[in-house]
KETOR-695050 format. One record per residue: x, y, z of N, C-alpha, C, CB in turn; residue in three letters. Coordinates in steps of 0.05 Angstrom, whole numbers, plus 32768, in hexadecimal, padded with zeros to 4 digits. Glycine has a CB too. Layout:
REM residues N
XYZXYZXYZXYZAla...
END
This chain:
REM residues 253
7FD47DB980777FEA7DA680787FFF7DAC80647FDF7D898074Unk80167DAB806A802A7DAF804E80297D9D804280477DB3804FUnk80367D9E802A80387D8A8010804B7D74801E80477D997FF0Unk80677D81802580737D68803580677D4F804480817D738047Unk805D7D5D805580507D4D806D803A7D37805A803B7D668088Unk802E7D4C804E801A7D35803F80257D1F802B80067D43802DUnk80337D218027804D7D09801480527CFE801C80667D0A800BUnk805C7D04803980637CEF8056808A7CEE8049804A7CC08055Unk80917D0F804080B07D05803780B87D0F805880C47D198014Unk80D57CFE805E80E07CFA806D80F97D0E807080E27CE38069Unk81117D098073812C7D1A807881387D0F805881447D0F809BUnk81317D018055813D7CF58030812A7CEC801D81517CD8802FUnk81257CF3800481157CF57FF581167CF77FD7810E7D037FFDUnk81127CE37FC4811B7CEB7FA480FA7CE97FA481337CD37F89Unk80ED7D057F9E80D57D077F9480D57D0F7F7980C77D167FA3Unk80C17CF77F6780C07CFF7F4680977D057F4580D17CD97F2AUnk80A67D1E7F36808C7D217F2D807C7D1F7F1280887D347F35Unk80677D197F1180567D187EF380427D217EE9804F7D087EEDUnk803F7D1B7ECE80247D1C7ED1801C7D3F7EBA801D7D1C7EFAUnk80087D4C7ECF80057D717EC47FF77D7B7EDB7FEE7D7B7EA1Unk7FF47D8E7ED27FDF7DA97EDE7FF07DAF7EFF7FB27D9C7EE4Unk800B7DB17EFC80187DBA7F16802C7DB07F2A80097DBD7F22Unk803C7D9E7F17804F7D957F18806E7DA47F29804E7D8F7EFFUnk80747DBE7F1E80817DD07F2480787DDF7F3A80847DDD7F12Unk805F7DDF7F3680577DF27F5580607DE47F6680377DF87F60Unk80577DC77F6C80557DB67F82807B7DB47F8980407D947F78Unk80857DB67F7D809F7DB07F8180AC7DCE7F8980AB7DA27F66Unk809F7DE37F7980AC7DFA7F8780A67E007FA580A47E127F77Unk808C7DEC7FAB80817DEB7FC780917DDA7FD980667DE07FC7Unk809B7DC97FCF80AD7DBB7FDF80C97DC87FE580B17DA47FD3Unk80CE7DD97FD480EC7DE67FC880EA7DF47FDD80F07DF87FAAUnk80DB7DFC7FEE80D77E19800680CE7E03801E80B57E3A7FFCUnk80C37DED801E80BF7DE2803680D77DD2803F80A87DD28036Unk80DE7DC7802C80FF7DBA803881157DC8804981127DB4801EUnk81147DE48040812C7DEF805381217DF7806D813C7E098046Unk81047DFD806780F97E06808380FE7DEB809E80D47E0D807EUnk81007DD2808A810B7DBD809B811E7DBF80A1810C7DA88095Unk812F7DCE809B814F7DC9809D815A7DAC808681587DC080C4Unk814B7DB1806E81537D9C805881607DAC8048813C7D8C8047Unk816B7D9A803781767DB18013816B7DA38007819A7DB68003Unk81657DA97FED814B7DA47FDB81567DA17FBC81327DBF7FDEUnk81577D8B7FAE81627D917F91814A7D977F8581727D797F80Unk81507DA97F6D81357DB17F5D81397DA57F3F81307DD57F5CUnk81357D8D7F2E81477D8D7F1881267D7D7F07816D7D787F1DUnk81357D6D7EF281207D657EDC81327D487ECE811B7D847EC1Unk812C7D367EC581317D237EB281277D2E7E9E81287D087EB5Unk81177D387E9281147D467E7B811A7D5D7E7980FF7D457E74Unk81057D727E7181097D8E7E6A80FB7DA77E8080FB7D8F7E4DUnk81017DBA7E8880F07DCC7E9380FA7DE27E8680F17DCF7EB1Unk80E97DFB7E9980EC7E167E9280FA7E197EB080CD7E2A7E87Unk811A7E257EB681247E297ED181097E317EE8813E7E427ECFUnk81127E327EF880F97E327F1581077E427F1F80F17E167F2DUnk80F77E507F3581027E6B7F3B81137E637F5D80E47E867F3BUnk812A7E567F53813D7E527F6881617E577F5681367E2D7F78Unk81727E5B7F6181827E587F59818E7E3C7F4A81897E617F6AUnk819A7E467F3581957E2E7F1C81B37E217F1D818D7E3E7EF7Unk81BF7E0C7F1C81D97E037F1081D77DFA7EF681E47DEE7F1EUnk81E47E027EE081E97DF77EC082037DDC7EC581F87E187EA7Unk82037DC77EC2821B7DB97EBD820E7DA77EB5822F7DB37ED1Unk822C7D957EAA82227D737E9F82227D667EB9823A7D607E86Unk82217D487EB482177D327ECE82427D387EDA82067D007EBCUnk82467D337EC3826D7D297EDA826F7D3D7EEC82967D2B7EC6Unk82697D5E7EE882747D6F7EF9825D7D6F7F0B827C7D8A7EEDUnk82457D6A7F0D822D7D767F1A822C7D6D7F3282167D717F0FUnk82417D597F4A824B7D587F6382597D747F63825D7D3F7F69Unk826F7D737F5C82867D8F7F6282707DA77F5D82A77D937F47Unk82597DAF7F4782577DC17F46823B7DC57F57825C7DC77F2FUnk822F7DB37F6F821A7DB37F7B82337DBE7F9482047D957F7BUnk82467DB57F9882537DB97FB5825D7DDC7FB182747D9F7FBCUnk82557DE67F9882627DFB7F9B824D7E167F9C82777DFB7F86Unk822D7E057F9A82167E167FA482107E147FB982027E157F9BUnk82007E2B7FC081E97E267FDC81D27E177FD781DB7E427FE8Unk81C77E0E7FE681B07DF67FE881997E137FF481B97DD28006Unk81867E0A7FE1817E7DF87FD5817C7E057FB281647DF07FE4Unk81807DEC7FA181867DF97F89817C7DE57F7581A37E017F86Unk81797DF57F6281697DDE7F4581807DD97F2A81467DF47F31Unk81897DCB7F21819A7DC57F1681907DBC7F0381A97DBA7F20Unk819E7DB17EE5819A7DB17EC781B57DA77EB981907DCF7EBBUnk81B27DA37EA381D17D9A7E9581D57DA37E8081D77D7F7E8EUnk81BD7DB87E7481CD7DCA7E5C81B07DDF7E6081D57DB57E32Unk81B77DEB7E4E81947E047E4A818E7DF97E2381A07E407E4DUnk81767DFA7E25816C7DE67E0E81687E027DFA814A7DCE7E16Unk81757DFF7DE281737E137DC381557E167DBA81857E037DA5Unk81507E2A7DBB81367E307DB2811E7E1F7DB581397E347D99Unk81167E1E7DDB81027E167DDE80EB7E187DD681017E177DE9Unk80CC7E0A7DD580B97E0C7DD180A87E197DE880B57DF87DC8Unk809A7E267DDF80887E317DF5808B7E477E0E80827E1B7E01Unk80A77E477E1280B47E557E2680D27E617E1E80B67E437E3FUnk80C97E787E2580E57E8A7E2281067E7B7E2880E17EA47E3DUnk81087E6C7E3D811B7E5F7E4181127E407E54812E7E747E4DUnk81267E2F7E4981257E117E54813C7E047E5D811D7DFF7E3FUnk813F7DF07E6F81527DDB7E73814E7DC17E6E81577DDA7E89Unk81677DB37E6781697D9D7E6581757D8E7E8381767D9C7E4DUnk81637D7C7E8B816B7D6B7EA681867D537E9F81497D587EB1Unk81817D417EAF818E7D2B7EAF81817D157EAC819A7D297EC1Unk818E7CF57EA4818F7CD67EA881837CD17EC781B17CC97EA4Unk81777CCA7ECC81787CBB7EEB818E7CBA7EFA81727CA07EEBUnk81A47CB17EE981B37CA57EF581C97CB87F0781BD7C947EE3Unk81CE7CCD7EFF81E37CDD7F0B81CB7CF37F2481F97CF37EEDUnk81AE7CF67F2381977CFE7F3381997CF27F4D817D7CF57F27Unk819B7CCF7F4381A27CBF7F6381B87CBC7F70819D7CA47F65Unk81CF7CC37F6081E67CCB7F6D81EC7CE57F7F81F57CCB7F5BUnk81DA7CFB7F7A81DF7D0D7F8081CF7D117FA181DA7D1C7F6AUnk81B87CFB7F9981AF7CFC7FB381BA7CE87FC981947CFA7FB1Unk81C37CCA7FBF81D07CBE7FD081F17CBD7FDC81CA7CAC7FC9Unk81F87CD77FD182157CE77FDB820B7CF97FE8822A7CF37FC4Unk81F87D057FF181EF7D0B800381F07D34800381FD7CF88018Unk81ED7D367FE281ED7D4D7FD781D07D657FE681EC7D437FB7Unk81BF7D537FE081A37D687FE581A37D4D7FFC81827D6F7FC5Unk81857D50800181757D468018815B7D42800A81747D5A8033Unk814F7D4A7FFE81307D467FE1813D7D477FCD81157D5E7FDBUnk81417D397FBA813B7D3B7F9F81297D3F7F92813E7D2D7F96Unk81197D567F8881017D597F7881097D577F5980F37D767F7FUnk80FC7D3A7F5380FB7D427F3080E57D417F19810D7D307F24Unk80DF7D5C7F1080CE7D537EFE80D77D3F7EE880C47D6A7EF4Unk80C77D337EDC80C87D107ECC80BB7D127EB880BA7CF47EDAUnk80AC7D247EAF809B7D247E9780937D3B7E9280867D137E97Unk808F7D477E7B80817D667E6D80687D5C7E6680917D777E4EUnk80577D747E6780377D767E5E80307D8E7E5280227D747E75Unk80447DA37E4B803F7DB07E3B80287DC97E42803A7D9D7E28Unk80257DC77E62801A7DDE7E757FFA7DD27E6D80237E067E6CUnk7FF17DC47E607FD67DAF7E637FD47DB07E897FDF7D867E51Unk7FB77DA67E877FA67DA07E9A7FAD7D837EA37F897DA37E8FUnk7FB47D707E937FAF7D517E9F7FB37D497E857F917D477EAFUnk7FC47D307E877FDD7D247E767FD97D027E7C80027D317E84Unk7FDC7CF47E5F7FE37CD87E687FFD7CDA7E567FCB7CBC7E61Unk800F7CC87E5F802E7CC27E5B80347CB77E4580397CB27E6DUnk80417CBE7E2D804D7CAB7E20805C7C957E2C805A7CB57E11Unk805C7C807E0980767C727E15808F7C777E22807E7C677E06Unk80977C7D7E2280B07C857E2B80B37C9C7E4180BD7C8D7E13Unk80967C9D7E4A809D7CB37E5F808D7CAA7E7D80917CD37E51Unk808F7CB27E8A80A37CC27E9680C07CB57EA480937CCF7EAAUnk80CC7CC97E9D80EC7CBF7EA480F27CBF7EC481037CD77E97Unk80E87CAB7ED280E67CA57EF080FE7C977EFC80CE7C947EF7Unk81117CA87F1081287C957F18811D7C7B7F25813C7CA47F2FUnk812C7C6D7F2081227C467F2F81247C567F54814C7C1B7F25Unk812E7C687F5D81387C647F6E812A7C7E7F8081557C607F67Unk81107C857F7180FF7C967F7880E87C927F9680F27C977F5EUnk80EB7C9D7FA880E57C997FC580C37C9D7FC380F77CB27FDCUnk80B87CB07FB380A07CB97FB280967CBA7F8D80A07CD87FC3Unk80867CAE7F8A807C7CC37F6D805C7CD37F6C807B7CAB7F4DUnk80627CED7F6080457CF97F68803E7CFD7F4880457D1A7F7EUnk80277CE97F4180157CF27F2E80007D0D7F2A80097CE07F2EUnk80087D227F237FF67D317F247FDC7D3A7F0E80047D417F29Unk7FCB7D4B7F177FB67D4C7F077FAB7D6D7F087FA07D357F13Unk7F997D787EFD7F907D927F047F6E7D887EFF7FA07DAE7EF0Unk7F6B7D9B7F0F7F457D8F7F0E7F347D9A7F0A7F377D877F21Unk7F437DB27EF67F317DCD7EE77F2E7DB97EC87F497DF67EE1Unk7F457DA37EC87F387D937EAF7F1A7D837EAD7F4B7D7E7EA8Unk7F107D807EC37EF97D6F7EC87EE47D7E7EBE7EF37D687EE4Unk7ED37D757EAE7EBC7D857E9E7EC37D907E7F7EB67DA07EB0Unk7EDB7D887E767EEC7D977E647EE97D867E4D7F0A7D9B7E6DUnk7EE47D8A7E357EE87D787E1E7F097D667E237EE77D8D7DFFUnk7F0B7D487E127F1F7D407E197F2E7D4D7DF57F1D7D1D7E26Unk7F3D7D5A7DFF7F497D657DE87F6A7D727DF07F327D7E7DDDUnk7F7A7D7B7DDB7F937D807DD57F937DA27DE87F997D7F7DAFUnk7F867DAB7DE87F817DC37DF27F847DC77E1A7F627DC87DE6Unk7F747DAD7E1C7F747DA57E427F8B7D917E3E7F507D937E54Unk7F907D837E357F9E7D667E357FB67D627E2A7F907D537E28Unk7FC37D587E357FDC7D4E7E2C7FDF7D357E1E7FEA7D4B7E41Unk7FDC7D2F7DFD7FD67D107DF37FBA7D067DFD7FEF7CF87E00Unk7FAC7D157DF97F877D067DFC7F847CFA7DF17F6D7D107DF9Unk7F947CE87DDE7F8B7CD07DD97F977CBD7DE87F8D7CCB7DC2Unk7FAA7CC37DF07FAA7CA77E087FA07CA77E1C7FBE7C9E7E12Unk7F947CC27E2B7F817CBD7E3C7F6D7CA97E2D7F757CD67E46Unk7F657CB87E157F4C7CAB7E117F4B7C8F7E107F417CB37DFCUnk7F607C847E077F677C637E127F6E7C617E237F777C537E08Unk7F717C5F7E357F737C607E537F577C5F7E627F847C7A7E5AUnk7F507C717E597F227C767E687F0F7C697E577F0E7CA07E66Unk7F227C667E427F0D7C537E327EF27C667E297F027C367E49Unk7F037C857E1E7EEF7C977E187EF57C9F7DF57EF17CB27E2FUnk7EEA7CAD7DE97EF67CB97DCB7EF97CD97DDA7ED97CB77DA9Unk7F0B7CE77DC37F1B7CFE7DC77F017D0D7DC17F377D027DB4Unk7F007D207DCF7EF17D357DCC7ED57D357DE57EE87D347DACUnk7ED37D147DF07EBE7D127E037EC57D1F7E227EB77CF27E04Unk7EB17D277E2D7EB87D317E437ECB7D287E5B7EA67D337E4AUnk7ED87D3D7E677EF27D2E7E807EDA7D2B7E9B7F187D4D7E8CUnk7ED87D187E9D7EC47D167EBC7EDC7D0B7ED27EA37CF97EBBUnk7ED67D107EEE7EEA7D0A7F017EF27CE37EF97EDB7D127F25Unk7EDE7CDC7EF47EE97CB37EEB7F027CBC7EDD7ECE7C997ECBUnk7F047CCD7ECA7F147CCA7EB27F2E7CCB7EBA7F0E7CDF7E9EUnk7F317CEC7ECC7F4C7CEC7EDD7F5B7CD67EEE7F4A7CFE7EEEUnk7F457CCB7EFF7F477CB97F127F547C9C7F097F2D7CB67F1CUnk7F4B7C9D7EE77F4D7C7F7EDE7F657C807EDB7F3F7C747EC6Unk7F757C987ECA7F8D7C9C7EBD7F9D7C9E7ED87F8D7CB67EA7Unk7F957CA77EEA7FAC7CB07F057FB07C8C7F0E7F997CCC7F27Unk7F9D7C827F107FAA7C637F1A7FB37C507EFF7F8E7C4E7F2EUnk7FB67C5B7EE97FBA7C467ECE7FD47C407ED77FB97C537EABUnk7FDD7C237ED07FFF7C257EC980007C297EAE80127C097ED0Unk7FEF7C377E9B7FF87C497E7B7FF77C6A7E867FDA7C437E5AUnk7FE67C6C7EA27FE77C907EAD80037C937EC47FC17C9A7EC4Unk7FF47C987ECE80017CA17EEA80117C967EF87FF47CA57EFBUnk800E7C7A7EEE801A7C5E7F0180357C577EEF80017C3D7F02Unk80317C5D7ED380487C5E7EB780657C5B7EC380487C817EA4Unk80747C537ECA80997C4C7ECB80967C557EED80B67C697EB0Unk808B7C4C7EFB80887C557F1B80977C387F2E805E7C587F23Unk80B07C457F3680B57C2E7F4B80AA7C237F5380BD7C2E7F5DUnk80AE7C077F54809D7BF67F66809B7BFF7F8580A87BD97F66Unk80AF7C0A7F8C80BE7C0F7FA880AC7C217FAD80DE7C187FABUnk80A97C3A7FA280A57C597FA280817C5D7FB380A77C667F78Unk80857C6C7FC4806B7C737FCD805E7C8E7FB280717C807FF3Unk803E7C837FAD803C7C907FA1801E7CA17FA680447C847F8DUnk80247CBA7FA2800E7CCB7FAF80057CDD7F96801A7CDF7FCCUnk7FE47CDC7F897FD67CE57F767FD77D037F877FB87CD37F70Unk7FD47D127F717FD37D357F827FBD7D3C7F677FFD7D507F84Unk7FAA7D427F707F997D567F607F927D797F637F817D497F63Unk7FA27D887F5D7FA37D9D7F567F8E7DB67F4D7FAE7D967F49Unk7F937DCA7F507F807DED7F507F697DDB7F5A7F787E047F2AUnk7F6A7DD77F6D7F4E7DDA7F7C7F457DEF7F897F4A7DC97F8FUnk7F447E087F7B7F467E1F7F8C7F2D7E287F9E7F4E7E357F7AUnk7F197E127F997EFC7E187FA77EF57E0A7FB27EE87E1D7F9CUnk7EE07E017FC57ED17DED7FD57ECA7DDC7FBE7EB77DF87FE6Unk7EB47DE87FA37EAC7DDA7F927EC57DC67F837E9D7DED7F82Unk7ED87DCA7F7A7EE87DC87F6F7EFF7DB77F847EEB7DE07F65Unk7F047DBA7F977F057DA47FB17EF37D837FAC7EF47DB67FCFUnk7EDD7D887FAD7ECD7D777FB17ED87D627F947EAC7D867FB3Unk7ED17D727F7C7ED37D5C7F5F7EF17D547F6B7ED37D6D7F35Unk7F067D587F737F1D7D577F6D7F177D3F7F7F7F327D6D7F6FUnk7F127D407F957F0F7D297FA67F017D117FA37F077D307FB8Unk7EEF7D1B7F877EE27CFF7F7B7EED7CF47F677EC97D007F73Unk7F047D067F587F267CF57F4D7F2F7CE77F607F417D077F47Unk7F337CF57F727F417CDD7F887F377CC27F8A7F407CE67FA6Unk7F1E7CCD7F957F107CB57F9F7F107CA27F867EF07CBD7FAAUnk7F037CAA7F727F0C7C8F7F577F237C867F537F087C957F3BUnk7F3E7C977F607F5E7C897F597F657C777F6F7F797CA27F58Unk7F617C7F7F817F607C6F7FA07F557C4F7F987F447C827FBAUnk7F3B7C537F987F277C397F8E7F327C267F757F087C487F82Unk7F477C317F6A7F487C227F557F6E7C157F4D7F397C397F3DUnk7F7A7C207F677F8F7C1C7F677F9C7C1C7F887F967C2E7F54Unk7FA67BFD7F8C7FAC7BFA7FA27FCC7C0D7FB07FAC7BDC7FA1Unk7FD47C187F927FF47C267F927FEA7C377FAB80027C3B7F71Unk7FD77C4A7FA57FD17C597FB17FC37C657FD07FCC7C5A7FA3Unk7FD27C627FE77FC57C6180027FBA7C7E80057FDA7C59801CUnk7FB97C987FF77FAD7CAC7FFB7FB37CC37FE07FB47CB48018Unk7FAA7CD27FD87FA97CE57FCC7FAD7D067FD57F967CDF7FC3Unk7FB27D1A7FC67FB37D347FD47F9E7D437FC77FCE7D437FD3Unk7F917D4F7FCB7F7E7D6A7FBE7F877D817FC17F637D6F7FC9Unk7F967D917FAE7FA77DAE7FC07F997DC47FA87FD97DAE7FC1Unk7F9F7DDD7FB57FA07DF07FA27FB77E027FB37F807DFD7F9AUnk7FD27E037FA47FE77E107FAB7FE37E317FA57FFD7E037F9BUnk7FD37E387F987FD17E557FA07FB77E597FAF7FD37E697F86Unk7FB17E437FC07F987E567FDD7FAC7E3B7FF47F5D7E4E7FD8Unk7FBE7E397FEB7FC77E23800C7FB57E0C80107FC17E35802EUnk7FAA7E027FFC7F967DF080007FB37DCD7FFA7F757DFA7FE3Unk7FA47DBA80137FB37D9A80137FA67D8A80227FD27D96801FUnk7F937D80801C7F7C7D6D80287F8D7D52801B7F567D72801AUnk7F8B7D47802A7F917D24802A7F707D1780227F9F7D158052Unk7F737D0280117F5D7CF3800D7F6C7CDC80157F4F7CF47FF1Unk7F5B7CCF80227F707CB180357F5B7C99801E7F677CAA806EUnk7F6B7C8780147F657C6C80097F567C5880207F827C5D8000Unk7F3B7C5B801E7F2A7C4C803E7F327C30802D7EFB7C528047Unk7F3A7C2080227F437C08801F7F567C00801F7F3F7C008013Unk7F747C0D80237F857C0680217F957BFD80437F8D7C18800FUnk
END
């Protein structure tokens, strides 16, 4: 099944994404299914990235109508390149919300993909205050997860801020990640659920499932995020480098 289809995005779309462990893939996945629709696809960030491998626009928010009409679609856009990033050779700086939903309701792209929060290439992340930077006006939000963290000490090494998971699971730092743990944080409104439209359909994606075995745990994240949060009418299980997108459907919702 494609990623699209499983989102259930339509001909218009501000999809934000969160969360870790594959955030960028999933969106570079969308970045190649949109045009095969005959869509154009924005590729951008409210925070920070490392550019994505599409053609890039640099501008501030006033010019970034005039200077989207003067690319080809589909394209990832930014508002400055960030001085001596961390971790990566080179970075961007995104935008406010506010000029993101303009761009899509002038009828610039056709998807808006925005990443909303950094994890610092971690496995699985709970949110600060202040994050994630989610437009009000966001059609979808996808919490993501990777599920090579399951079995993993909860530590700085797999985790993004393990201590707020660990409040969140109601575990101490260093105790094991079992699928509850993911599951709990993916339906928290302190995890996954954190600054999420009320409006916004929102779909848990658990990530590198690259095996049957590894399928299975991921699906028993689901199954604990599903169970524990009515936001949620289904989940995805993928592993983007074997084509893998199983739907886990919410039997209660």
């Amino acid at each position: 099944m494609q990623l699209s289809t499983a989102l259930g995005l339509g001909d218009r779309a501000l999809v934000a994404f969160v969360g870790a462990g594959g955030k960028k893939t999933a969106m570079h996945r969308l970045a190649i299914e949109g045009p095969e629709r005959g869509l154009d696809v924005g590729f951008t960030t409210t925070t920070q990235m490392p550019p994505p491998d599409l053609p890039l626009t640099v501008t501030n928010a006033e010019r970034l109508p005039e200077a989207l009409l003067e690319t080809e679609p589909s394209v990832a856009f930014a508002s400055q390149w960030v001085s001596d990033p961390e971790r990566v050779d080179r970075k961007v700086r995104g935008f406010d919300p506010e000029p993101l939903t303009s761009v899509l309701d002038r009828g610039f792209v056709d998807w808006l993909l925005v990443k909303a929060d950094g994890a610092r290439r971690r496995e699985f992340k709970a949110p600060d205050t202040n994050e994630p930077v989610v437009p009000d006006e966001a059609t979808h939000v996808v919490p993501v997860a990777s599920v090579r963290a399951v079995g993993e000490p909860l530590s700085e090494t797999v985790v993004h801020r393990p201590e707020r998971v660990a409040a969140i699971a109601d575990l101490s730092v260093g105790d094991t990640i079992m699928p509850e743990t993911i599951g709990t944080v993916l339906a928290s409104p302190r995890g996954g659920l954190q600054h999420v439209p009320d409006d916004a359909a929102v779909i848990p994606v658990v990530n590198k499932a690259d095996a049957p075995a590894l399928q299975e745990t991921a699906r028993a994240v689901l199954e604990h995020a599903l169970a524990e949060s009515a936001r949620f009418t289904r989940g995805l299980v993928t592993s983007f480098e074997r084509d893998v997108c199983l739907p886990v459907k919410n039997e209660s919702a």
